[in-house]
C-alpha positions in Angstrom: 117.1 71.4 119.3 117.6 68.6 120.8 117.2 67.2 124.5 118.5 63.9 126.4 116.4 62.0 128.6 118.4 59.3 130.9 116.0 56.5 132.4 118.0 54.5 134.6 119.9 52.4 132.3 118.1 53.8 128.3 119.1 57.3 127.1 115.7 58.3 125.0 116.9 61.3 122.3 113.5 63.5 121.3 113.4 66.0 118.7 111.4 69.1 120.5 110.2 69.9 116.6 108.7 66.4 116.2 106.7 66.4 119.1 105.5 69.9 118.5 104.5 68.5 115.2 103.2 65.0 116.7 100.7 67.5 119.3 99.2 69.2 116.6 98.0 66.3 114.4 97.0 64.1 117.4 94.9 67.6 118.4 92.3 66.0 115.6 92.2 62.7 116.8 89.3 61.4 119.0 89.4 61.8 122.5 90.4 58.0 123.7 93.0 58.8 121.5 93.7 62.5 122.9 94.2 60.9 126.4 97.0 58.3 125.1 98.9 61.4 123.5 98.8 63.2 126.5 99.6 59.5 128.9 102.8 59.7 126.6 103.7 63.3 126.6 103.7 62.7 130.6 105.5 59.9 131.0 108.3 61.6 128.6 108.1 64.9 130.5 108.7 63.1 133.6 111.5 61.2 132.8 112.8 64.7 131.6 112.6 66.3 134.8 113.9 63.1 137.0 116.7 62.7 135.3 117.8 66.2 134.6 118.0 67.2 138.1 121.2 65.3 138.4 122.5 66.9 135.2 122.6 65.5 131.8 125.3 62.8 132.5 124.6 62.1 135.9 123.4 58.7 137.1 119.7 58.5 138.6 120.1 57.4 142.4 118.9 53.8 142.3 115.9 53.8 145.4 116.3 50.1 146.2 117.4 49.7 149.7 119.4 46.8 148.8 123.5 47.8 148.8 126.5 46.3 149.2 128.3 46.8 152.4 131.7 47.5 152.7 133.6 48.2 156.7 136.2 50.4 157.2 138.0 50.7 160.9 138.6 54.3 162.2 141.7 55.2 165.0 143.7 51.8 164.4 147.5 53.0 164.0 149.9 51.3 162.3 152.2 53.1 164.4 153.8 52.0 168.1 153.4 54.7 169.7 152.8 53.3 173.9 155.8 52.3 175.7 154.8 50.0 178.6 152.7 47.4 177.9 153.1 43.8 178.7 153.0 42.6 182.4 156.5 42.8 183.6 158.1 44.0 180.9 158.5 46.8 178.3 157.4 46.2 174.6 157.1 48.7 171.5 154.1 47.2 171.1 150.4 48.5 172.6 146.9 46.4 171.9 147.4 44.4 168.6 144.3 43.5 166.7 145.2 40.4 165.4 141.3 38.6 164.2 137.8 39.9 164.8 134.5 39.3 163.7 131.6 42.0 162.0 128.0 41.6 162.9 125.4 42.8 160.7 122.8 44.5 162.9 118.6 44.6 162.2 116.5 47.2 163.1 115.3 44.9 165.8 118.6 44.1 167.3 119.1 40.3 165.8 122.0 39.6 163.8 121.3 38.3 160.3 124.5 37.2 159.4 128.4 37.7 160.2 131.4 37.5 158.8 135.4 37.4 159.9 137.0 40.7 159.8 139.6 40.7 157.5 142.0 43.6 159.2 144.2 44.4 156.5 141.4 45.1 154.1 139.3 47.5 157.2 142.4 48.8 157.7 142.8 50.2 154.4 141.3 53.0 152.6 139.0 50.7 150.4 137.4 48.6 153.1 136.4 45.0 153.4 133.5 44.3 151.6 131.2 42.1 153.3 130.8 39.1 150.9 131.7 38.3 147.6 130.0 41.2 145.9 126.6 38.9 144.7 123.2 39.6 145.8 123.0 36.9 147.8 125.3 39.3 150.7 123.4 42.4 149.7 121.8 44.0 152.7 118.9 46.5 153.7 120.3 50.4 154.4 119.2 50.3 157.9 121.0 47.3 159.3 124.2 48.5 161.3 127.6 46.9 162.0 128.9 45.6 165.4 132.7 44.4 165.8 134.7 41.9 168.3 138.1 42.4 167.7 140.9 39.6 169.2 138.1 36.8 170.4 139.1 34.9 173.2 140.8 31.9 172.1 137.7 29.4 171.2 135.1 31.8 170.5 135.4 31.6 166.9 133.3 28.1 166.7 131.4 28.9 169.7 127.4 29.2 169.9 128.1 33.0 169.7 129.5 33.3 166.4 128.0 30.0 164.8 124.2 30.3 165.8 122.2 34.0 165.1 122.6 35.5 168.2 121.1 38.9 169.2 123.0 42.0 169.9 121.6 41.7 173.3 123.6 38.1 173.6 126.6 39.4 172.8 127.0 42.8 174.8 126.1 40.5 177.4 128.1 37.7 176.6 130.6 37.1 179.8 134.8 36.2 179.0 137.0 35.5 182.0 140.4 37.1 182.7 141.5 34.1 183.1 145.3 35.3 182.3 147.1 38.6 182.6 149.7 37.4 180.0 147.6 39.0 176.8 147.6 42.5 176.9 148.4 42.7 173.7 145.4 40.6 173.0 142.4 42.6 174.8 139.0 42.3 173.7 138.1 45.3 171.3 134.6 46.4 170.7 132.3 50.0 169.4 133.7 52.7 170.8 130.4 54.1 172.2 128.8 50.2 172.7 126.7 50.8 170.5 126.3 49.0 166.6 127.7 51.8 164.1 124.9 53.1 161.3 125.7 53.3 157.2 127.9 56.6 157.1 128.0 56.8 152.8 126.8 56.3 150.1 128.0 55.7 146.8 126.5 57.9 144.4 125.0 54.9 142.3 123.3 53.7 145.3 124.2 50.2 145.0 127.5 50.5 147.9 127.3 52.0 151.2 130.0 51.9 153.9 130.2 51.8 157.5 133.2 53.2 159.8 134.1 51.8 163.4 136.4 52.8 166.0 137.2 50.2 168.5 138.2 50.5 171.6 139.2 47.8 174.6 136.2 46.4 176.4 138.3 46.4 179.7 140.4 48.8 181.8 144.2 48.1 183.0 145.7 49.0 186.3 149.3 49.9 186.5 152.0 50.5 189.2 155.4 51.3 188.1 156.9 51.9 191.7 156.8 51.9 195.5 159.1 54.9 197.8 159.0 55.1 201.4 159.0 58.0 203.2 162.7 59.1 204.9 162.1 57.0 208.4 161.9 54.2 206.1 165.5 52.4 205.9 164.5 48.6 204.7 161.7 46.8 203.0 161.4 45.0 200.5 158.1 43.9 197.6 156.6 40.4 198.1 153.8 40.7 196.1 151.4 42.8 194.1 147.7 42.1 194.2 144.1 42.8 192.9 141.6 43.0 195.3 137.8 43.7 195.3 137.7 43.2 191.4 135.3 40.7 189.3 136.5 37.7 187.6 135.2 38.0 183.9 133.9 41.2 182.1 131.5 41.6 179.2 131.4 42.4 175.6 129.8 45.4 176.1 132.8 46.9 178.7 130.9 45.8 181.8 131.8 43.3 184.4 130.0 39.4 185.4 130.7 37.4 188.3 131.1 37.2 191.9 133.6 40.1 193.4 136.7 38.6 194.8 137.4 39.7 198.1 140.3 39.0 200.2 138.7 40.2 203.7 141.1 40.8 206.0 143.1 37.5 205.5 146.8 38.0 205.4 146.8 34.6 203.4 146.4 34.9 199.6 145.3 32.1 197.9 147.5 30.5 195.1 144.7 32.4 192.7 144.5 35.6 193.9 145.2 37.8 190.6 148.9 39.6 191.2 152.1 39.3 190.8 154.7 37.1 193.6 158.3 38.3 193.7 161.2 39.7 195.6 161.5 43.3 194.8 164.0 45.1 197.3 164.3 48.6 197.7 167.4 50.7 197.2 168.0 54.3 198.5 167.8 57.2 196.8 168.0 60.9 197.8 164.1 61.2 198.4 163.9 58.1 200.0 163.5 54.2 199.3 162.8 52.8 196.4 161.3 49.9 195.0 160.9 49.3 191.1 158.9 46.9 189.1 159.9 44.1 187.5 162.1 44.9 185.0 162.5 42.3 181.2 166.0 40.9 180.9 167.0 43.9 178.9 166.2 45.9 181.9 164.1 48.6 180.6 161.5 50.4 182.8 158.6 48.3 183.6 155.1 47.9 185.4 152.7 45.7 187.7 149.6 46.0 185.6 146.2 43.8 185.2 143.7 43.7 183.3 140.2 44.9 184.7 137.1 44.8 184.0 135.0 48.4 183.2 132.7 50.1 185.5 134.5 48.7 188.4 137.2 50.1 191.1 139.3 47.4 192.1 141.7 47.5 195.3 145.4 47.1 195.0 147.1 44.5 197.9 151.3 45.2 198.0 152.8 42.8 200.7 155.9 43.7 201.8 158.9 42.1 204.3 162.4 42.8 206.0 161.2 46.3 207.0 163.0 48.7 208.8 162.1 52.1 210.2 163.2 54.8 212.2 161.0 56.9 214.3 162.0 59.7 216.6 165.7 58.3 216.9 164.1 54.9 217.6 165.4 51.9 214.8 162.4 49.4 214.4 163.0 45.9 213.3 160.5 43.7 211.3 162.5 41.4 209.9 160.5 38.2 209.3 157.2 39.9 209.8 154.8 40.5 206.8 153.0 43.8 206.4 150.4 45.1 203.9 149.5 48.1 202.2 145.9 48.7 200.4 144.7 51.1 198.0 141.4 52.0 197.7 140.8 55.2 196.3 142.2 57.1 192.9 142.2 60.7 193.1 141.7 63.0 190.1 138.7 61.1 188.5 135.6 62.5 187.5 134.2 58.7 187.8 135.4 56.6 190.3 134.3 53.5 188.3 137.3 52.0 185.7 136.1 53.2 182.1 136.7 51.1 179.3 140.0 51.5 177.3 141.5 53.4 179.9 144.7 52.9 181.6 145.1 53.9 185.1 148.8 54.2 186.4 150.0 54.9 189.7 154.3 56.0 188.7 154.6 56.2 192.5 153.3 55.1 195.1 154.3 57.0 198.4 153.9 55.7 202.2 155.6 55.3 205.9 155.4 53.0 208.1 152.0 54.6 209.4 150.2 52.9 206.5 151.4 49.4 207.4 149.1 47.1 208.5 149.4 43.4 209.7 146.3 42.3 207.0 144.7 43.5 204.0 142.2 45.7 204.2 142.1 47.1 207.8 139.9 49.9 208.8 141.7 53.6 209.3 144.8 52.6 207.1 143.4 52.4 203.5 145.6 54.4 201.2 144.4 57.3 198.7 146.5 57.4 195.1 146.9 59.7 192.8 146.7 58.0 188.9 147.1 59.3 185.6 144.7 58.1 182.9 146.2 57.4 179.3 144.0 55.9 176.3 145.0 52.3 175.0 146.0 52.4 172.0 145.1 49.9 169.0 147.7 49.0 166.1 147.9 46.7 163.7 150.9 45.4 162.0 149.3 45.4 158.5 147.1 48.9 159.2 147.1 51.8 156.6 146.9 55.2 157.2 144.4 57.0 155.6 
């Protein structure tokens, strides 16, 4: 009878006969000699047992904590699934991730190296393996793996991707919204914030693999439409405006900066974040109606901005050539401007913006009781009911798996 002994890379055959027969002679021999038989008799016994707990053919689990690493992204469709998405106009399209960058995590929070996420490959079922496959990219099993996905333009060359930065640096790292042109563009990080741990193993022990689900490190504000009450019979959408809302966000889906406030100034600066127009209203049976922009196809559209997390920004709609009618009394206010100001969202459970969220006001009711001659007045501050959707993140070359 015969038994196979697999020791890492040998296979060692023994004959259970022969080493009967080898324990009986070596019995005789002196004892310096007695303890060598039974050093070897050990060793081979051990090896037996290692190995045979996997099964005869099975590999032995290699205990080195040095692996390649391969990245795999979780949630990203390949699908367009969100209608509305571009400022002013309707696309098929939602978030693209278009570039990104992985961060290989210590223990200790310093990044030891990074690389340039290749999408395709995380989008697929086999991964992107982080270097070339030599030892030289091999890492430890306890590092972890932290993603930027669509970099602002000129971040890739910065001091935060070219020097070893902490994780610390970059969660904290500030962007501004300097533009509310690049939806499609938004800055995609961890889900949870937090760098994502080895999640398998290959059964050879020398490849592990890491999955990350990303999600938008900043919140969007959307209003699709304006109605006036019944006594309302003119007006007309001057502008649309953020108010109370900080300039840049973070990495890690918070916000930097000084708050912009517009006070009770009825003069917007040229910078103000919004949207300048002429938007008039047309009557419908429940009352006047003012639509967003709509593209040159004239599909349904939205005012929307981009907004950073943990937040709650004010909304500013200025609005002309109204006309009301109250208690058989026309009013005229042709040539006057008037304001309306949103500060509250019903329906949340957190009044603070979360990242990756998309809050959208389809209508936005009032009467001429909630006009005021400046932004921001005290006792006419309106309360809105939104509905919060999920962003969505595609990519044009993702595979479902």
């Amino acid at each position: 009878m015969r038994a196979g002994l697999t020791t890492h890379c040998q296979s060692v055959v023994v004959d259970q006969a022969e080493t009967i027969d080898i324990t009986s002679k070596m019995n005789k021999i002196n004892p310096p000699m007695m303890q060598f038989r039974n050093n070897i008799l050990s060793f081979i016994l051990l090896s037996f047992v290692s190995c045979a707990i996997g099964g005869n053919d099975t590999k032995v689990v290699i205990t080195d904590k040095s692996v390649d690493l391969i990245v795999r992204l979780d949630g990203v469709g390949s699908t367009r699934t969100r209608a509305v998405e571009s400022q002013g106009s309707t696309s098929a399209n939602t978030i693209v991730l278009e570039n990104g960058h992985i961060f290989v995590v210590a223990p200790d929070d310093t990044i030891i190296r990074h690389y340039p996420l290749n999408v395709k490959e995380a989008c697929s079922a086999g991964g992107q393996l982080l270097g070339d496959g030599t030892d030289a990219h091999r890492v430890s099993t306890d590092v972890r793996i932290f993603i930027l996905g669509n970099l602002p333009a000129g971040m890739v060359g910065s001091d935060l991707i070219d020097t070893d930065p902490s994780l610390g640096d970059i969660i904290k790292y500030p962007a501004s919204i300097s533009t509310q042109s690049d939806y499609k563009k938004a800055v995609l990080s961890n889900s949870n914030g937090l760098p994502a741990a080895i999640s398998a193993r290959d059964i050879d022990g020398t490849t592990a693999s890491v999955t990350v689900s990303l999600k938008p490190v900043i919140s969007r504000l959307e209003l699709v439409s304006l109605q006036g009450s019944t006594e309302m019979t003119s007006f007309t959408v001057t502008g649309v405006f953020l108010d109370s809302y900080y300039p840049s966000f973070t990495f890690g889906a918070g916000y930097s900066g000084d708050r912009v406030d517009q006070g009770r100034n009825p003069i917007l600066p040229a910078t103000t974040t919004g949207d300048r127009g002429t938007w008039p209203a047309e009557r419908r049976a429940s009352g006047l109606y003012a639509a967003s922009p709509s593209d040159p196809t004239g599909t349904k559209s939205v005012w929307a901005y981009n907004v950073a997390a943990g937040s709650t920004p004010r909304l500013l709609v200025r609005l002309s050539d109204i006309k009301y009618e109250f208690v058989g009394t026309a009013h005229d206010l042709t040539g006057q401007t008037r304001f309306l100001t949103v500060v509250n969202y019903t329906g949340l459970s957190n009044p603070a913006f979360e990242r990756g969220r998309i809050y959208r006001i389809e209508a936005l009711d009032f009467d001429w009781r909630k006009l005021s001659e400046t932004p921001n007045p005290p006792g006419y501050n309106l309360s809105v009911s939104v509905e919060v959707e999920e962003w969505e993140v595609v990519s044009t070359d993702a595979e479902i798996f």
